[in-house]
N, C-alpha and C positions, 0 to 999 in steps of 0.2 A: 649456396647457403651453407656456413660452416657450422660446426657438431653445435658450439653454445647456444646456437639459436635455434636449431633443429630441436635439441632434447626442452629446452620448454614447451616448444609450439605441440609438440607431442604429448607431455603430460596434460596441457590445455585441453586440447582436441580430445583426448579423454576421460577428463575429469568434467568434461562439458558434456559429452555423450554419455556417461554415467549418469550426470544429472538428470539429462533430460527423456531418458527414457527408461529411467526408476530399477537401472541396471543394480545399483548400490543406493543406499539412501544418501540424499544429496549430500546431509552433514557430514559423513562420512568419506565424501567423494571426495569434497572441498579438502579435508582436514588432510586427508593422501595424499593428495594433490600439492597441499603446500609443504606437506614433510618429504615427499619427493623431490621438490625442486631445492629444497636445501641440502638435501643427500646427494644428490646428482653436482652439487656446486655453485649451481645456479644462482643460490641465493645464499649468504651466510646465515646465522641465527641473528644478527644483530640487524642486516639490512630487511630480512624478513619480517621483522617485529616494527621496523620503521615504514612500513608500508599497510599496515593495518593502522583505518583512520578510527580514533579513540571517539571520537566526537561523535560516531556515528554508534560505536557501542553504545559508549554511556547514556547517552540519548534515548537510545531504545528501554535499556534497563531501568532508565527512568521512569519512563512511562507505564512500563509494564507492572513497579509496583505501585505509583499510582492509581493507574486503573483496578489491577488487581483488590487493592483498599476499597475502593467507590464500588466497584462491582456487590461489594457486599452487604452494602446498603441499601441493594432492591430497587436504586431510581430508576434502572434503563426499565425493567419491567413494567415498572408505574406508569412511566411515559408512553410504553406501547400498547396498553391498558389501557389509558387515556385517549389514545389516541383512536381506538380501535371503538370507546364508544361516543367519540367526538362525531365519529362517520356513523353513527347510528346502524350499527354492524353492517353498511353495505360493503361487501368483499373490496368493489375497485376503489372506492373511495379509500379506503383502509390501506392496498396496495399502495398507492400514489402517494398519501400519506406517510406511510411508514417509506417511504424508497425517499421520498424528501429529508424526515429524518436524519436516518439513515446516513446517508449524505452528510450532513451537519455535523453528525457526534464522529464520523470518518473522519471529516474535516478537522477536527481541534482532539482527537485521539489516536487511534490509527485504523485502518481499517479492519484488520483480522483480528484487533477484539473487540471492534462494532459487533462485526458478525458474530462474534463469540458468545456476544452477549444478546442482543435482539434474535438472533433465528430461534432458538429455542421458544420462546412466547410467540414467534411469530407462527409456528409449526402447532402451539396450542391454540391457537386463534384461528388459523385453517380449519385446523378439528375439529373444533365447536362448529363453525359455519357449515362442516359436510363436505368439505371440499378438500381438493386435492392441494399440499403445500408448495408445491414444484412450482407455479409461477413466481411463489411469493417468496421461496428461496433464488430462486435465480434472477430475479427483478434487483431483491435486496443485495445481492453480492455484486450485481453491477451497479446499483445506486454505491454501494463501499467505496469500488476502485472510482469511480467517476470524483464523487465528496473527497476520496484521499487524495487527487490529484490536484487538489485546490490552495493547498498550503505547504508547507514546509513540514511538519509531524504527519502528515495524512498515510503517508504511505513510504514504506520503508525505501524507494528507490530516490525520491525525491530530498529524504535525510540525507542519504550520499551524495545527490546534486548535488544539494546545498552545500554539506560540508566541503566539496571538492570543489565547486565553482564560487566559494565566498560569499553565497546569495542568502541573506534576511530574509527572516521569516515573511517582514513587510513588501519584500521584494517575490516573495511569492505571492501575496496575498494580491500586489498591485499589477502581475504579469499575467498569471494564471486565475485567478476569481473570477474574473471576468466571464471569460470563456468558459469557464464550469458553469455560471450560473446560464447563460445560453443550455448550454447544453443540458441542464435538468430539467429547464422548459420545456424541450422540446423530449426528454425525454419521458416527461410526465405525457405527453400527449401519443406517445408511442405505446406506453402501457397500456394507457386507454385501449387507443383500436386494435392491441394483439392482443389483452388479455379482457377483454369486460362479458364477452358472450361467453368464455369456458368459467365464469364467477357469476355465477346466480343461484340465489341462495332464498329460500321461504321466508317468510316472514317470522315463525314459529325461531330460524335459527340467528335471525337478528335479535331475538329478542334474547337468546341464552346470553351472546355478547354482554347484552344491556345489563344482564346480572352478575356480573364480574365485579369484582369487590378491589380497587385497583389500592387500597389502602392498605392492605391486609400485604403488598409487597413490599412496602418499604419498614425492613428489617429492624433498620436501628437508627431512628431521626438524627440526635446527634452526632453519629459518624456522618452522614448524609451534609447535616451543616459543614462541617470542617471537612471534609471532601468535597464539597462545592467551593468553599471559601479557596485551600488550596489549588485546584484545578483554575480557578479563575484567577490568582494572582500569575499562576505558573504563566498562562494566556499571555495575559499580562507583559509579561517581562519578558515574553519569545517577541512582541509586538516590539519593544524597546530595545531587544540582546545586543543591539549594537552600538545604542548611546547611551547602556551600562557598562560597556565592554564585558559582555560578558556571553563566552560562548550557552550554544542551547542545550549540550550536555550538561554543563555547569549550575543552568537551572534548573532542569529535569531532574538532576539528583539530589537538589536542594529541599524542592517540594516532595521530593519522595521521603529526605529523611524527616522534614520538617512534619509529614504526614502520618510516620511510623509514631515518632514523638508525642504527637496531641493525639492523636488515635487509642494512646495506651500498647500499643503492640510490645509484648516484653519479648513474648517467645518468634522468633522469626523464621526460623525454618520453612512455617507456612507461607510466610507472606514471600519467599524467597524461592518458594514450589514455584508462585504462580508465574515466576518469570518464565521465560521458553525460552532455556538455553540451550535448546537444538537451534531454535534461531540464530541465536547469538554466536555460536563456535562458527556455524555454517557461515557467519559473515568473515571473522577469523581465518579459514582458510581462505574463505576468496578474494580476499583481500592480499592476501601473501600469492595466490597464484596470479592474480594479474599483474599483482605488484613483481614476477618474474618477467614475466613481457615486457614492463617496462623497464623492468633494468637490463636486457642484451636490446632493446631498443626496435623489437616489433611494433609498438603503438606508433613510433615515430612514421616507421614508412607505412605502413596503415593511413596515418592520419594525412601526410604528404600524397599517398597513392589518391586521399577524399578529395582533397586539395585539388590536384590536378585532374581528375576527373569533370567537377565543379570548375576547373576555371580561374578559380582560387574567388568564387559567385558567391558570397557569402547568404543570398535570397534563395537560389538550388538547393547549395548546402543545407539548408535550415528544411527544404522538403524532401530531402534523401534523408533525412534523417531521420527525420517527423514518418515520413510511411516505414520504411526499413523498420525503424524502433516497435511501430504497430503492427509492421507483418509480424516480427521474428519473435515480440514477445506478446503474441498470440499462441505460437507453439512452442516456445521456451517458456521456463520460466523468466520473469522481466530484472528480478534481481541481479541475477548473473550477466544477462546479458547491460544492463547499465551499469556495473562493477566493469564490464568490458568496454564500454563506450567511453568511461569516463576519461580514463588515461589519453586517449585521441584527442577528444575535445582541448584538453589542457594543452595535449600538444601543438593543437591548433591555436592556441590563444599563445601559448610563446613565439608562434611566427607571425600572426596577424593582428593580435594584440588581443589582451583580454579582454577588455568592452567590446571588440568588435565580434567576439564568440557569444556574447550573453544570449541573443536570440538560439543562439543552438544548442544551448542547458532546456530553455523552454520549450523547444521542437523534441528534444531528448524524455523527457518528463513528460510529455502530455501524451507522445510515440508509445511510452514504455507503460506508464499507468492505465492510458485507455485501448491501448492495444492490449492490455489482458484482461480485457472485457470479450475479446474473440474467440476462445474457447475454454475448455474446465479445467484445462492446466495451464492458464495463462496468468492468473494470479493466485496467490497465498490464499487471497480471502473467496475465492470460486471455490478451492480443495477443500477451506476450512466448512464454507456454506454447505457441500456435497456431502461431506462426513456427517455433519450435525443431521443433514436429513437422513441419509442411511442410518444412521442408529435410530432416528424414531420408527422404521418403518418404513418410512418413502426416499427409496434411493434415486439420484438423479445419474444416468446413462452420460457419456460425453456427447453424446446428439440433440438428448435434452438440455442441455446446455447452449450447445453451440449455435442452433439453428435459430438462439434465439440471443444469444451473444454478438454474433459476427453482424445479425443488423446493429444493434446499438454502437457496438465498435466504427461499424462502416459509418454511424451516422455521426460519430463525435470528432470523427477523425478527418472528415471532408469540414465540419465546422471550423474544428482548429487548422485546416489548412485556410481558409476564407480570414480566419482571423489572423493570421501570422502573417499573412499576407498584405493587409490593410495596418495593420501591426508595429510592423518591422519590417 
């Protein structure tokens, strides 16, 4: 192996151990990592900016000030409000409900600012009941990843699917939905019998529930209109983006300006806070550092060494992938490691054809999102879920987490192999 391929695989191997064990904060790791491999030669300025996929920025920034807008209209509160005295404050009822939810607003927003938004009312709704928050935060951040695995927007690893393997929103909704709605079934019935005996609560504290005033959250109605109106055309046109030709960045940033616009927003500053561009750079680098691997041509024999291992089986394939993707971003984060996968896969679709890889975006996607259901640094929205409860008060341990992660992981992940199987 000579020096050109050496000196990336090296910065990789570093800038992925950095990540993953919070040597450097990740953004930072990413952002060295790709100013290295332009320093070193690896990459020039020009071919490194061509390897950061736009689609998947803009996409995110989209939504981030959409939502950021709608957030401030009070509805997600309203809704858990609602929802909390629909179940006539019985705790599990409540739980299973809001992890449905949950689910849903993951689905057609993203996941880590589902969670952004629900844990906090969900942690005041514990409090009232007398109980401990800890099921109901680690319940809801694995109902996020589960719900964000279902669409195209849900979850930030599935925007890179898509943008890198060509795949419509509809095309996620008609490969993947499926199998997520299995699996919320079955994982409502799991909450049940691990969590309903540590959730028993008086009568006395059903009934503080019962006087919650769910009205008194929604801030400002007419924002709330034209943020729903918005949100649902954007929907809308992800379901269509491809017989408008029109990519899902394109509409994401359409209804964010179209948003700022009717909303009245003059000053923006704020509304430009609420993006998280630690996220955003952090994809920036990592996009320029994989995108170094693929230019001296490690993904190739990577994907070639998958290849031959498999047989060139494209049914193996699809479950080397599918578990690998839910061991590894179990203990990684899932980001990085499907920014790593992606380049492979492609590679594999330039020798065995692109349609004949599509099953293995889906084994990719469903590996990556619900394997980081297995432990509390497995995904974005587990970190984000953990922080929100440690600032109230009730911090959740990485064993409180996990011990009760790794079953649902293990249980969605032998699902999707039963489905991929009968499948594809």
């Amino acid at each position: 192996m000579n020096l050109h391929i050496i000196i990336p695989v090296v910065i990789f191997i570093a800038v992925y151990g950095a990540i993953t064990t919070e040597l450097l904060n990740k953004t930072a790791a990413a952002l060295l990592g790709a100013m290295l491999m332009v320093i070193f030669g690896v990459l020039d300025q020009e071919s490194a900016y061509k390897y950061i996929d736009w689609n998947v920025i803009f996409l995110l920034i989209g939504m981030m000030i959409i939502m950021g807008i709608t957030k401030q209209t009070g509805v997600f509160q309203y809704v858990a409000i609602k929802i909390a005295k629909f179940a006539r404050g019985e705790p599990i009822v409540i739980l299973i409900l809001l992890s449905l939810v949950t689910a849903l607003f993951s689905a057609v927003l993203d996941n880590v600012t589902t969670v952004l938004i629900i844990i906090p009312i969900t942690i005041l709704i514990a409090v009232e009941l007398g109980i401990s928050p800890v099921p109901f935060v680690v319940a809801l951040a694995i109902a996020s990843n589960i719900g964000g695995t279902a669409t195209l927007i849900g979850d930030p690893p599935n925007i890179m699917i898509g943008s890198a393997g060509n795949l419509s929103f509809m095309d996620f909704l008609t490969n993947l939905t499926p199998v997520i709605l299995i699996i919320l079934i079955i994982n409502s019935f799991m909450i049940l019998l691990l969590f309903k005996k540590k959730l028993q609560v008086s009568n006395e504290r059903k009934a503080r529930i019962m006087n919650f005033d769910e009205s008194k959250a929604i801030e400002d109605p007419k924002l709330l209109v034209k943020s729903m109106v918005v949100l649902g055309l954007v929907i809308v046109a992800f379901l269509f983006h491809s017989v408008v030709n029109l990519e899902p960045s394109t509409i994401a940033l359409t209804g964010a300006v179209v948003l700022i616009v009717i909303s009245g927003h003059r000053e923006l500053e704020h509304l430009f806070a609420e993006i998280e561009w630690t996220t955003i750079f952090f994809f920036l680098g990592l996009f320029m550092v994989v995108g170094a691997l693929v230019e001296v041509g490690v993904m190739g024999m990577v994907s070639q060494w998958l290849i031959t291992i498999t047989s060139g089986h494209l049914k193996a394939a699809q479950f080397v992938i599918l578990w690998v993707s839910s061991i590894l971003s179990a203990v990684v984060d899932n980001i990085p490691f499907v920014a790593t996968m992606i380049p492979l896969i492609k590679d594999m679709g330039n020798q065995l054809g692109a349609d004949a890889v599509r099953p293995l975006w889906w084994a990719l996607s469903l590996g990556a999102c619900l394997g980081g259901n297995g432990t509390l640094i497995g995904a974005s929205a587990n970190v984000v879920s953990a922080g929100l409860a440690a600032k109230s008060g009730h911090p959740i341990s990485f064993w409180d987490f996990t011990k009760f992660g790794a079953l649902f992981m293990l249980m969605s992940i032998i699902v999707s192999t039963f489905y991929m199987f009968f499948r594809y």
